[in-house]
Structure formats: structure tokens, C-alpha cells
N, C-alpha and C positions, 0 to 999 in steps of 0.2 A: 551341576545339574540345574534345568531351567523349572523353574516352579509358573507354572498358570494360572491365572487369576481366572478362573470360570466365571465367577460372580461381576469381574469388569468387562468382561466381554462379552457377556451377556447385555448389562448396561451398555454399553457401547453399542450392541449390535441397536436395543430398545430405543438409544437418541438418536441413531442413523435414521431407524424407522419413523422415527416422529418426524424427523423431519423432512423427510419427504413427503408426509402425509401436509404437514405444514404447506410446503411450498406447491402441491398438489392444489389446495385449497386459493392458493393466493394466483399463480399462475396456472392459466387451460395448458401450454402450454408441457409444464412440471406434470399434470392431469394424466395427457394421454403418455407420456411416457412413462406415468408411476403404472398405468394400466395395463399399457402394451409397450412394453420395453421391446419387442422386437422390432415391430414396425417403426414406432416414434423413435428413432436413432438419432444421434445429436450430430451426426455428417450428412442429416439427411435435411439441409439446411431451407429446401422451400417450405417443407411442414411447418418450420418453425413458424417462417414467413406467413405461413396459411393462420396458426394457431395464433400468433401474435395480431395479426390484422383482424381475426375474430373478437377477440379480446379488448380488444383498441375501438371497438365496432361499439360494443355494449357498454364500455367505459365510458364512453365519448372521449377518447384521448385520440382517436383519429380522426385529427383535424383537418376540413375544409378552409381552405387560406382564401379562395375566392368569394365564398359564399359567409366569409367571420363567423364560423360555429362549428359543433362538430357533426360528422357526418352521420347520419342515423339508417342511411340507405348503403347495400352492398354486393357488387356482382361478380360473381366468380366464375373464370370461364380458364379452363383445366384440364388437359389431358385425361380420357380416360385410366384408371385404373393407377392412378396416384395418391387416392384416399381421399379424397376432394368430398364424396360422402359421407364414408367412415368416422372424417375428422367433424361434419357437421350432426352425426351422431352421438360425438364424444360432445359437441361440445352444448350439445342438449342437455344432455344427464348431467354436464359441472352446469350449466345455468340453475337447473332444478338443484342442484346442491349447495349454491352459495345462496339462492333467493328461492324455498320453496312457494309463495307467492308467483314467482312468474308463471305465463301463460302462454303457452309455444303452440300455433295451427303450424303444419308442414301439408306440402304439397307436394304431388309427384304426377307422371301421368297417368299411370293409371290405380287402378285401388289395389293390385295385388303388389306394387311399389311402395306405396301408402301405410300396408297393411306391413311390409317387410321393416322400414321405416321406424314404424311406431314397437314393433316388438322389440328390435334392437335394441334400441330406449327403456322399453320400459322394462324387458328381462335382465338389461345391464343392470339397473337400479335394484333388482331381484335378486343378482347372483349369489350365489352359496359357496363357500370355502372349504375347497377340496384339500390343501394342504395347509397347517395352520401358518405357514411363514409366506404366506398369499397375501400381495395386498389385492384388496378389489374396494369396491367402490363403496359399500355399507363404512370399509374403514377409514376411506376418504369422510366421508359424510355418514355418519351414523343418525343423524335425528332427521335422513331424506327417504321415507319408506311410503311403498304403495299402499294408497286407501285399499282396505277389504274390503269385497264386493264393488268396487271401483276400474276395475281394469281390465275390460274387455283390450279388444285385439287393437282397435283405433281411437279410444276415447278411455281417456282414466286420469285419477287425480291422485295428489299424494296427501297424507294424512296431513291434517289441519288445511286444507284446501277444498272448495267444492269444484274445482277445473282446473287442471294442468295442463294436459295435452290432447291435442287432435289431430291424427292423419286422415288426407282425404285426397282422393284422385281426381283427376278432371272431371268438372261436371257436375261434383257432390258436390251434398249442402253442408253450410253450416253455420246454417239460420241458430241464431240463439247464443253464437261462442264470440265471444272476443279477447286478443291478445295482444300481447304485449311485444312479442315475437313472432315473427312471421318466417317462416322459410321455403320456397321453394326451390326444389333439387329434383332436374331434369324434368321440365316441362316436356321437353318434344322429348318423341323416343326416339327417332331415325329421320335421316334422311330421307325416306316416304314420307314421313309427315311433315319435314321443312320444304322440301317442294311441292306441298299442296298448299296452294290461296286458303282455301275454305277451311281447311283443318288450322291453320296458324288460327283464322281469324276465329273461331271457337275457341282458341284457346284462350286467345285475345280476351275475346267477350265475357269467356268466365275469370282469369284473372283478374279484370277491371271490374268487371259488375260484380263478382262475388266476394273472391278470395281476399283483394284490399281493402273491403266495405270491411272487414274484421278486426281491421287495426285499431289500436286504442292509439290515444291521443300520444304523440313521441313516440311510437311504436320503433324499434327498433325492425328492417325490412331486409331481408336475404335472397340473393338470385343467383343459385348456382346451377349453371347449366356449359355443354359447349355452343360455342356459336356457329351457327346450323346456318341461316339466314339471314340476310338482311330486314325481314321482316319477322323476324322469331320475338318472341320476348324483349328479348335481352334489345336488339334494335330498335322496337316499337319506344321501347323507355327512353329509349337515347334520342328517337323522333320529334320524342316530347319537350315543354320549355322547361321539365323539372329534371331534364338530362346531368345538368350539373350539381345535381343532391346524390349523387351517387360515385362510390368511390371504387374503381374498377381494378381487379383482383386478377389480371393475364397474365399468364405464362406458356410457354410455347415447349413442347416435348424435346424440341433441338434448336440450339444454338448455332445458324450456318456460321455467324461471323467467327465464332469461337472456336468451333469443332465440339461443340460440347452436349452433353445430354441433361434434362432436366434432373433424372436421376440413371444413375446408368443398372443401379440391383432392382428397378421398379420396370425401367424398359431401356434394354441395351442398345447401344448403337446399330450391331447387327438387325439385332429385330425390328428397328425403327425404319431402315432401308429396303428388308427384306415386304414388309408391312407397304411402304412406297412404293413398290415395284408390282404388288399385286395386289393392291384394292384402287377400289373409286376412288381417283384423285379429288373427286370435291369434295369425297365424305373422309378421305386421309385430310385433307388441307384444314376440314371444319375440326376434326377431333385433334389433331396434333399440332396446329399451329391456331385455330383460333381464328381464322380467315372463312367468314359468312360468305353463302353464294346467294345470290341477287337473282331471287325467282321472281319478282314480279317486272323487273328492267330486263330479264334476257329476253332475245329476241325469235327464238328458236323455242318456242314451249313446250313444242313437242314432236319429239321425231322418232319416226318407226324405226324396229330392228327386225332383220329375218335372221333363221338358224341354217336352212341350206340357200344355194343360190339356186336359180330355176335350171331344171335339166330335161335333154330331149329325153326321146326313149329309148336312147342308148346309153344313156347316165351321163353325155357330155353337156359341158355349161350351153346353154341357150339362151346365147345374147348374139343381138341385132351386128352388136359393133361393140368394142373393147377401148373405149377414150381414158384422154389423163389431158388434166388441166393445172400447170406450173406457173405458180407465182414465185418468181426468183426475192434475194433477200434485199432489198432494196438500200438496208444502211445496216453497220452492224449490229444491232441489237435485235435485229429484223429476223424470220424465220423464212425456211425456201421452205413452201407447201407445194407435194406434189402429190394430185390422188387420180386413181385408178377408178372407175369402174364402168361395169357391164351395162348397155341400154337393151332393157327391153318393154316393147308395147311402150314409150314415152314415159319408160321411167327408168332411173338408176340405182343401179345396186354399189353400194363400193367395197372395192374388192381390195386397194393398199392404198396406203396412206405414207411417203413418205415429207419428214417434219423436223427441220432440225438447222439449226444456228452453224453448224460448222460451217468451214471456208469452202472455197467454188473447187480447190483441188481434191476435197471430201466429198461435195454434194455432186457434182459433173459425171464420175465413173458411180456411183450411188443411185443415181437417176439414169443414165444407162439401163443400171440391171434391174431396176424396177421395171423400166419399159419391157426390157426382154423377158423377165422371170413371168409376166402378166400377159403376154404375146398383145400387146397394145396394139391397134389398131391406126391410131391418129391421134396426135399428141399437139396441144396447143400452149405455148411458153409466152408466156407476156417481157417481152423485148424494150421493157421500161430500163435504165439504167444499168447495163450490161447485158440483158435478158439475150439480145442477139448471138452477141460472142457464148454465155452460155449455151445456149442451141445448137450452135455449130456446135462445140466440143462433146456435147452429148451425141449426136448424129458422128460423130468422128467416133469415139469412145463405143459405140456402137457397133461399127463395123470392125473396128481394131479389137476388142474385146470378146466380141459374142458372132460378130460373123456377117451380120445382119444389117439389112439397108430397114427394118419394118422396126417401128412406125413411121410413119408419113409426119413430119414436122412441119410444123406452121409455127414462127415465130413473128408477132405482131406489138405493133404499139397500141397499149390501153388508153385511150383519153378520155372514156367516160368517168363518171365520179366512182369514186371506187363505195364510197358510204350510199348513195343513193342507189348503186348496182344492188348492193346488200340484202338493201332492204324490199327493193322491189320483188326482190327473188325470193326472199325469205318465206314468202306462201309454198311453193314450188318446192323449196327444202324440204318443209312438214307434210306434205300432203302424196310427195310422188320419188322420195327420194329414201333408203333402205341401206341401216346400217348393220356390220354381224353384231350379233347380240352380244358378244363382249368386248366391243370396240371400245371400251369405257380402260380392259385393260391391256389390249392391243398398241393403243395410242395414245396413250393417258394425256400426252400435252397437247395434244389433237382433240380430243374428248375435251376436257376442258376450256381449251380455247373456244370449239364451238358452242358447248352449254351454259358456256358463262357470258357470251360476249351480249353487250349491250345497249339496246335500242335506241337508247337517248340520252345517253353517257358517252363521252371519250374512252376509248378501247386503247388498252397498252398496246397490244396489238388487233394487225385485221387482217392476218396473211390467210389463215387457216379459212375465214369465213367468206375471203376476195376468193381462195381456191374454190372453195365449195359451189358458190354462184358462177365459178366457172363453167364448173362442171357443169353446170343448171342451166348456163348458157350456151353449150354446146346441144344439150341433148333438145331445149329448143332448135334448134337450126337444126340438128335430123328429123324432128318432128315436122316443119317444115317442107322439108323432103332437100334441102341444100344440099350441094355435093357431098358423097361417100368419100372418104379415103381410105382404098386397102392399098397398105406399102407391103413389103416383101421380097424377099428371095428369090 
């Protein structure tokens, strides 16, 4: 028979507990997973990285090797919905627990962010134990309790303190506070506000005039946000000569070189493609890879979208003439841009867009059925470095395929500048030219290509925006009144 020692196992249960409490105390880390054992998972290897480079932050053990000191500045740019705030949550309430003296403003953008923020925080440090074999955070730190009469929703201090903490959204004040710690989490909210000039530069204006005027001398500085813009935040700092005081904290949702995902029980592979396939490629590429788009360099600022196309009074399209402008793929990494659309009254609606890197025995019967599926009218293929031979084979592929002698093809050599075409045109894009309103996830690489491409930057590519000013240079020449082409049957 086995005799029990209740009384060692009991002790034994009480030194396990201590010491985690211990090691809670000593590493943020050990912290969030003595708290949230579910989430803080020890396979859940970038938290660690997250918790550890926090810690290292405050420590000063993460070291700047160029600048000889340690870094006191910190940018974190993150995948949504990997804890990225959560964890700057937790790592408020262990700051307030190993030094009740510190002094933490946070930042968000707006105050009902501020105001979520700050309770998290401060009801963390409040909680109450529902089961006695609970740890929570009073047992991590017993002597860290909220001042009475101290603790509104965004400004409260803990006992033997007259200031702890302040949430505040853009825009507020906080005349009178200064800290020790500083953090800002999610300045911008959306892609609305990173593509607006005006709204960055308010945010601008108040991070610099206000929020950093708070810092106390060696302040320890936090910027977590995803990267939205090239002029958001997080770029503006890096514009600057104090770029290399800050120690940047990227990670990207998918590893293409690996096949790998950043976490796969946080965001699965599946849902990471499914997620690709049907949203804004800029606002996918900003939250899951961390790739800023460049709103004040594009050269496109802004372009209309319709929801139907125009029709007669018999509900058929009513357009002048049905054109498509082909830029073949000139070398391999090149794309063949071919687009569709309807001109009416001297302007263009576009109606397909086909865009894609595959080889000429893909793109040749591809471009065929674009022409036929769109009943095209007059097709013009730039006859730059095979552009001819593809021509023919689409006008072949055409008749063998679909039946059809229509459209009327014109295959020509381009020898104007293709960049100075671009640009000249680029009025003419925004002002007269009409996309469908979800062309964003119609043609995502098409989309992209055009809303990002830039004015006075080297462009990886320029097929998309060479097609586009095609187009733009045909429907001048019908506004002109230059020959019609109707081909057909």
C-alpha cells in the first residue's frame, strides 16, 4: 500500500508557486505567462521575442552597437491580432509592479482606444480571485495597489504615488504630466487616415508638439503601430537624423521564403491567403507584411470609381467604341498589361483588365478571349520586342478559337519615352478615366501597381501605368475625331 504525504505535496505544490511568482517578478516574460497561460505559450516563440525585447528596452540591455549605448527608443510594427497590444498591456502593469514610481502616458488614436487602454491596466492591477489556486497579479505583486479616489477611467496613480498613468487620444492634453515611459499603440487607425496628407500631418503635429514634450530626461520611448505609410509615424521618425536611436521590432505574418506563418493557432495559413485574395492589397501588404505605401510620391492621387457602366434606354452599355491597349512583357520579370474599356463623351470606363507575368503560350489565347469576351472594338498592342509576333498570334487565336475576325488590331512600335508618356497623362487618368468600384479586388496586382506607382522614384515596374496612358492615348485620338475602327464578322 502507497502512503501519501499530503503535507509534502502540498509544500511542494506552495515552492512551485512561489516560484513562479519569483520568476514572474524577475522576467515580463515568466509575467505574462504566469497571467495568461493560455495565450503566452512557450511554442509561441515571437511573444517571447516581443516580451524579451521589451524588457531589454527598459533594462537597457538592448544594445545599440552603432550609436555605443543602449537603446531607449522602440518601434514595433506587427501583425494585427498577435497581441502586439495585449502584450504592451501586460507589460505596463509588471513596469508598475517592479517600480511603483514609474510613470507611463500611452497613446492611441482616438480616446475611446485610450480610455480601453487605460482600464485594461488599471482593472488588471484591481483584479479579484475567483478561485483560490488563481494566480493573478496582486500575487505577483502585493505592495502595487490603486490609490483610492485615484482612478478614474484614464488618469490614476497607485498608493505612495501622486502619478502613475495617463491615457489619452489624439489631440488631448497633457499639460501638467510627465513620464518616464512613453507608448504609443496605433496612432493611425486605417488606411483612410494613411492615405490622407492632412490627417498624418495632425497626427504629426501633435506627437511632436505634445505627446514627446512629456518625456522626462532618458525616458524610455514605444511606437507600436503597423506600417501604413511612408509618411505615417513610424516613417516620419526614420526621416529624421535621430532615425538610428531606435531599435525596430518587424515581423511579417508569412514567411514566403520558408512557407512559414508567424503563428499558425493566431492566423493560419488558409486564412492568411483567403485574407489576400479578398482585401485591399495595400491595406493586406501594410497589416501583414509591414510594407508602407507611398501617398505623398504616387503619382495617381486620385482616381474615380463608378458602380454601373452607362446604359441606353434599353439597358444596353452605351459606349462610343470598346478599345484595349496591350503592353506586352518586355523581359521576364515584366508583366503583359492588357485593358479593356468603353469610351464615352471623351472618357473611359474600364471594363477588364488582364495582368500577369505568365509565358506568351498563357497570355496569346488569354488575350484573345479578353478581346472576344468584351466584344472589343480596336485593339492596339505595342510591337516593342516581340509585341508584333504576339499580335499575330492573338488575331490568329482569335479566329481559330472564337470565330471572329473583330477586333481590328493595330500593332505598333512605341518610341516615345514611356516615363514622360506617364506622366503627361497622369492628369487625364484622374480627371476622365472610371474604375468599378471594387477594382481594388478584381485586380489586386493591377490595383496596386497603379496606386502605388511613383512620380519621382524608380518604379519596379511600369507595364500597368504604360497600359493605362494607353488607353488615355487612344481615347485622345477618338476625341480628335481620328479614324474609327469597327472589325467584325
Amino acid at each position: 500500500m502507497v502512503t501519501i504525504d499530503v503535507e509534502l505535496i502540498k509544500q511542494e505544490l506552495a515552492l512551485q508557486r512561489e516560484m513562479k511568482l519569483r520568476m514572474a517578478r524577475k522576467s515580463f516574460w515568466e509575467f505574462c505567462k504566469v497571467l495568461e497561460p493560455d495565450f503566452y505559450m512557450d511554442d509561441r516563440l515571437y511573444l517571447k521575442r516581443i516580451c524579451d525585447t521589451l524588457q531589454g528596452l527598459y533594462e537597457g540591455t538592448l544594445y545599440n552597437s552603432k550609436l555605443n549605448k543602449p537603446y531607449k527608443k522602440l518601434m514595433m510594427n506587427i501583425p494585427p491580432r498577435h497581441g502586439k497590444s495585449r502584450t504592451l498591456v501586460n507589460f505596463t502593469k509588471w513596469l508598475l509592479g517592479i517600480n511603483n514610481q514609474n510613470k507611463i502616458i500611452t497613446a492611441s488614436y482616438n480616446d475611446d482606444m485610450a480610455t480601453d487602454f487605460s482600464r485594461y491596466c488599471r482593472d488588471g492591477i484591481k483584479e479579484t480571485k475567483n478561485i483560490p489556486t488563481d494566480i493573478i497579479y496582486s500575487d505577483v505583486f502585493p505592495n502595487t495597489r490603486i490609490k483610492d479616489g485615484n482612478a478614474s477611467v484614464q488618469t490614476w496613480a497607485l498608493e505612495g504615488s501622486f502619478f502613475s498613468y495617463k491615457g489619452v487620444g489624439i489631440g488631448g492634453g497633457v499639460t501638467g504630466k510627465g513620464a518616464n515611459i512613453l507608448i504609443c499603440d496605433d496612432l493611425v487607425k486605417d488606411i483612410e487616415v494613411a492615405t490622407n496628407d492632412d490627417a498624418l500631418d495632425k497626427i504629426w503635429k501633435w506627437y511632436t508638439g505634445t505627446f514627446i514634450s512629456r518625456a522626462e530626461s532618458n525616458a524610455v520611448e514605444i511606437m507600436n503601430m503597423t506600417r501604413w505609410a511612408n509618411d505615417d509615424p513610424c516613417g516620419k521618425i526614420l526621416q529624421t537624423e535621430d532615425a538610428d536611436e531606435w531599435y525596430i521590432l518587424k515581423m511579417e505574418a508569412y514567411d514566403e521564403n520558408t512557407d512559414t506563418m508567424l503563428c499558425e493557432d493566431v492566423l493560419s495559413k488558409e486564412r492568411y491567403f483567403y485574407l489576400k485574395r479578398n482585401t485591399d492589397p495595400l491595406a493586406f501588404m501594410s497589416n501583414y507584411h509591414q510594407e508602407p505605401i507611398d501617398v505623398k510620391g504616387s503619382l495617381y492621387k486620385e482616381l474615380h470609381t463608378y458602380d454601373d457602366i452607362p446604359t441606353d434606354s434599353n439597358g444596353h452599355p452605351d459606349f462610343e467604341q470598346i478599345i484595349s491597349y496591350t503592353d506586352t512583357a518586355d523581359l521576364g520579370n515584366d508583366y503583359l498589361c492588357s485593358i479593356v474599356a468603353g469610351v464615352r463623351k471623351g472618357e473611359a470606363y474600364i471594363l477588364d483588365v488582364y495582368y500577369s507575368k505568365d509565358g506568351m503560350e498563357v497570355t496569346e489565347p488569354n488575350t484573345a478571349k479578353l478581346f472576344h469576351e468584351n466584344k472589343v472594338d480596336y485593339a492596339k498592342i505595342e510591337s516593342n520586342n516581340g509585341g508584333r509576333g504576339f499580335a499575330r498570334n492573338v488575331e490568329r487565336l482569335l479566329w481559330e478559337n472564337h470565330k471572329t475576325r473583330k477586333p481590328a488590331i493595330d500593332w505598333f512600335h512605341q518610341s516615345k519615352n514611356k516615363k514622360a508618356r506617364i506622366l503627361s497623362n497622369s492628369h487625364f487618368v484622374m480627371k476622365h478615366v472610371y474604375f468599378p468600384h471594387d477594382w481594388n479586388v478584381k485586380w489586386k496586382d493591377f490595383y496596386k501597381a497603379i496606386t502605388t506607382y511613383q512620380k519621382d522614384k524608380k518604379n519596379k515596374n511600369d507595364d500597368a501605368a504604360d497600359a493605362l496612358t494607353g488607353i488615355v492615348e487612344m481615347v485622345g485620338t477618338q476625341r480628335a475625331q481620328i479614324k474609327f475602327f469597327k472589325g467584325g464578322i
